[in-house]
LODRENSE-175326 format. One record per residue (C-alpha): residue in one letter; x, y, z. Coordinates in steps of 0.25 Angstrom, whole numbers, padded with zeros to 4 digits, always signed. Layout:
N
aXYZ
...
! end
This chain:
296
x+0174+0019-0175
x+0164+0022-0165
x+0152+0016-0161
x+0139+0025-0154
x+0133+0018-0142
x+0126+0020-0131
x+0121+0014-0118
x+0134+0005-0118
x+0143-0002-0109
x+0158+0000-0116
x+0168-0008-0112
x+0183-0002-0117
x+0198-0008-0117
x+0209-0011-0127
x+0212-0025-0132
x+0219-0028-0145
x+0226-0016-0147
x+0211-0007-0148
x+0201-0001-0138
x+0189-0010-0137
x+0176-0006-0132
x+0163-0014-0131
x+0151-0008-0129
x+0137-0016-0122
x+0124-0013-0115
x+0131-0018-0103
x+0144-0022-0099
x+0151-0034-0102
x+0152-0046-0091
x+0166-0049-0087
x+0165-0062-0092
x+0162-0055-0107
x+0173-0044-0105
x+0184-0055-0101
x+0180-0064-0114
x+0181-0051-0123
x+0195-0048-0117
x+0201-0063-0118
x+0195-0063-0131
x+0202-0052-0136
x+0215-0055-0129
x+0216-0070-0136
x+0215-0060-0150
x+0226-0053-0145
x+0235-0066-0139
x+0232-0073-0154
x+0232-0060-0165
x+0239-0050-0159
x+0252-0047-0166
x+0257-0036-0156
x+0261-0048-0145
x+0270-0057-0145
x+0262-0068-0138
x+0251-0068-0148
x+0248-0078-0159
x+0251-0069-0170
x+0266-0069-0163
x+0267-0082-0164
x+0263-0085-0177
x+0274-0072-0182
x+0284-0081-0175
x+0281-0094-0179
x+0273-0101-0189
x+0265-0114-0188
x+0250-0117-0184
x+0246-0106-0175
x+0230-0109-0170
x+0218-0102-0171
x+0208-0100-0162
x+0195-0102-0167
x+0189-0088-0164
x+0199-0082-0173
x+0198-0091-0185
x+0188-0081-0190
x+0198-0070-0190
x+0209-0079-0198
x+0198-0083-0208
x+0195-0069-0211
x+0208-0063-0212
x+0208-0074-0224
x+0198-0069-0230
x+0201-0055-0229
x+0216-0059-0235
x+0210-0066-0247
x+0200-0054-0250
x+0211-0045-0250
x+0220-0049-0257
x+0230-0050-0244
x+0227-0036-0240
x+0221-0040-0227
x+0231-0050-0219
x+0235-0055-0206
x+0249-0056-0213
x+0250-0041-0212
x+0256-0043-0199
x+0271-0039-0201
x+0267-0030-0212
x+0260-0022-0200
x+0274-0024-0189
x+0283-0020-0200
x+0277-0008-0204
x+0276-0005-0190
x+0263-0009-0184
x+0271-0020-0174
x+0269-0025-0161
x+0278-0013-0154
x+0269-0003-0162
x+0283+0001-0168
x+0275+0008-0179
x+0287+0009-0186
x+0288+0003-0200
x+0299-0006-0206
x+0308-0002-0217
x+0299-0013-0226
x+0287-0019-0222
x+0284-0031-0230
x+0271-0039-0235
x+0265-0049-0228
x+0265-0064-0234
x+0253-0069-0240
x+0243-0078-0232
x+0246-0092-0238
x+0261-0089-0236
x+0260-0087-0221
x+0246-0095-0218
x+0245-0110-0222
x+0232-0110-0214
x+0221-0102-0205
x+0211-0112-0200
x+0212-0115-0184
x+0226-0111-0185
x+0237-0103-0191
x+0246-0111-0201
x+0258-0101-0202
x+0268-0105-0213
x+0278-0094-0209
x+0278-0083-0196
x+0269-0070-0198
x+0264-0058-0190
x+0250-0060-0192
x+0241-0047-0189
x+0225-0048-0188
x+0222-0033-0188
x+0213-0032-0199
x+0203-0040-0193
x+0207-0044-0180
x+0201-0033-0173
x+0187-0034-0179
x+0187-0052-0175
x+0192-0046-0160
x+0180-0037-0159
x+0170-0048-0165
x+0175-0058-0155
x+0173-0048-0143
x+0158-0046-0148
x+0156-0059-0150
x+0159-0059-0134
x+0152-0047-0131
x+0138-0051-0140
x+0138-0063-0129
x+0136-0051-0120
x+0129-0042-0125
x+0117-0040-0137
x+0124-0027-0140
x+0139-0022-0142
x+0148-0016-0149
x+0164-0022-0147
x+0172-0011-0153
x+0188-0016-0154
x+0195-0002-0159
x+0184+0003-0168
x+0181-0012-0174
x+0168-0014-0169
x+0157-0025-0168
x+0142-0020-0163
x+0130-0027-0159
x+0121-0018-0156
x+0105-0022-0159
x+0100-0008-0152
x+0104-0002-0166
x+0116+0001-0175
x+0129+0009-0168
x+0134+0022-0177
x+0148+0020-0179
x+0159+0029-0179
x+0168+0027-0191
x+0181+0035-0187
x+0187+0044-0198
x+0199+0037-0202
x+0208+0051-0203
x+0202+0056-0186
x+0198+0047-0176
x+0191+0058-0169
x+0182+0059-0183
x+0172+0048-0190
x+0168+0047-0204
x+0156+0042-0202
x+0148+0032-0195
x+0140+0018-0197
x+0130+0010-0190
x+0131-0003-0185
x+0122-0012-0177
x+0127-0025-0177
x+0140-0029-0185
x+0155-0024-0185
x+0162-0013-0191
x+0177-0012-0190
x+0185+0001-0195
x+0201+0000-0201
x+0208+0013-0204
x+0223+0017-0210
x+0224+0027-0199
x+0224+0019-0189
x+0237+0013-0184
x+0244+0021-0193
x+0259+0025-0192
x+0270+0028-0202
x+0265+0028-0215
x+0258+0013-0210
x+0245+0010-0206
x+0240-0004-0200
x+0231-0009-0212
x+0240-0013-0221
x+0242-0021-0234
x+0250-0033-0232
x+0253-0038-0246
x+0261-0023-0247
x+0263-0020-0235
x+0258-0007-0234
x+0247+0001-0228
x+0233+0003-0236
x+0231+0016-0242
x+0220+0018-0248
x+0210+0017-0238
x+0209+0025-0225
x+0197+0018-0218
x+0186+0006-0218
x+0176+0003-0210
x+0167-0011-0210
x+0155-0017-0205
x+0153-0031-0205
x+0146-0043-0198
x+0158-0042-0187
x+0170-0035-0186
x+0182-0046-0189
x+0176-0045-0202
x+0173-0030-0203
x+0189-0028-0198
x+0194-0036-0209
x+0187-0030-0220
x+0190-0016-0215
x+0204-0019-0216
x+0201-0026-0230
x+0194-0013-0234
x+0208-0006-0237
x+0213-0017-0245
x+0201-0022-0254
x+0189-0018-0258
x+0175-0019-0251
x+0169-0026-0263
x+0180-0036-0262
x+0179-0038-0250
x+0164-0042-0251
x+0166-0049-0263
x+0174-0059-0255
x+0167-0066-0249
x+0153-0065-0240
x+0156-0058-0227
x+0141-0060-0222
x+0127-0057-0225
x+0129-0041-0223
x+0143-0041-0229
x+0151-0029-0224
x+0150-0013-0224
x+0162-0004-0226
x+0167+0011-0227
x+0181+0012-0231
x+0188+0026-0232
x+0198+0028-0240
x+0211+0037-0243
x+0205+0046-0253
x+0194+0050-0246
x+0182+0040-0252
x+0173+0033-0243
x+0167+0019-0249
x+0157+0012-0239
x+0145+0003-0241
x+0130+0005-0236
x+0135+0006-0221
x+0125+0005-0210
x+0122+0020-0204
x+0134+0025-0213
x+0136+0041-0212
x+0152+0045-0216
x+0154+0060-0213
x+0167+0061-0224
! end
């Protein structure tokens, strides 16, 4: 995704995998640009299941009471939730599912004769609150929301900044911006080079997940963990939400369950969420979105 700005100070670099750019009226102090870069290497020293010094690791080595910071008890809660309201669909369990069918630490990209299911929460985790109770060793992975709670914890430091921004971690993005709604870009699913249409958003997230990206073999990195298998049915999703740890969940719930369930759930807040969602055979299903214009 791509958001149109103008007059802006843009700050660019790579952190967590993705190319980050924020963009401000004037440039960051140091002081803010050391916060955002420590900020987002604790993420990486705690969630990141491509080292072997993080806490992800060390919980796939051993189990017991692993801590949780406070910051990130908001991500664990959800990911709860987003289990429950799928079924299972959307785990941080999905972990091994991912390295055996090829998505590991080395990049192998090379899947294993057979790739088994992940276990089910309550097998795995006794608890969640302030820390980890792990019953038995397992690869955890926080892909289908972690990226979206990293970019609302850089704006968090960011709004202390500046009135207006936009934080943009590897097309997930979380904008403030009171001057008047950003059009944005949603990048066609099939061609990077093309968009299917854009949206507008003035203050909120909107956080994109797509089949084709991270795709090797006859695999793709948003998979099912109760089969074991990548999703089919749907090509692309795209949602807007109150911010963006949210929104990067339910886009990745999007390929597993339905949007009314999804609301039906539970209240997410006074607005609720918006959505597009592409799918295989060519249909397009979305809501009223702000600003919407799709060129299929």
């Amino acid at each position: 995704m791509t958001a149109v700005r103008s007059q802006t100070h843009e700050w660019c670099f790579d952190a967590l995998g993705t190319r980050w750019e924020i963009s401000t009226p004037t440039p960051l102090t140091d002081d803010a640009a050391h916060r955002v870069a420590d900020e987002l290497d604790r993420i990486d020293r705690v969630w990141s299941r491509f080292r072997d010094d993080s806490t992800v690791a060390e919980i796939a080595r051993h189990g017991g009471r692993h801590l949780i910071a406070s910051a990130d008890q908001p991500l664990v809660d959800w990911y709860r939730r987003l289990y429950d309201l799928t079924g299972g669909a959307v785990s941080p369990m999905v972990g091994q599912v991912l390295a055996d069918a090829g998505y590991d630490a080395e990049y192998s990209l090379v899947p294993q004769p057979v790739v088994g299911s992940a276990p089910r929460w309550d097998d795995v985790l006794s608890a969640h609150t302030g820390a980890l109770e792990v019953r038995r060793p397992v690869l955890l992975d926080v892909g289908a929301a972690g990226k979206g709670f990293a970019v609302d914890r850089v704006a968090a430091i960011v709004g202390e900044e500046v009135d207006s921004y936009v934080v943009d971690g590897g097309g997930d993005m979380r904008i403030r911006w009171p001057d008047g709604p950003m059009r944005v870009a949603l990048e066609h699913p099939l061609d990077a080079e093309k968009a299917i249409g854009v949206v507008e958003l003035g203050d909120g997230a909107i956080c994109a997940s797509a089949a084709n990206r991270r795709a090797w073999a006859d695999w793709h990195h948003i998979v099912d963990p109760r089969s074991a298998s990548p999703a089919r049915e749907v090509l692309a999703t795209w949602v807007m939400a109150s911010d963006a740890m949210l929104a990067d969940g339910l886009a990745t719930a999007l390929f597993f369950t339905s949007a009314s369930t999804l609301r039906s759930g539970f209240d997410l807040d006074d607005v609720g969420f918006h959505h597009v969602t592409v799918r295989r055979n060519g249909t397009v299903e979305h809501t009223d979105v702000p600003g919407l214009e799709l060129f299929l």
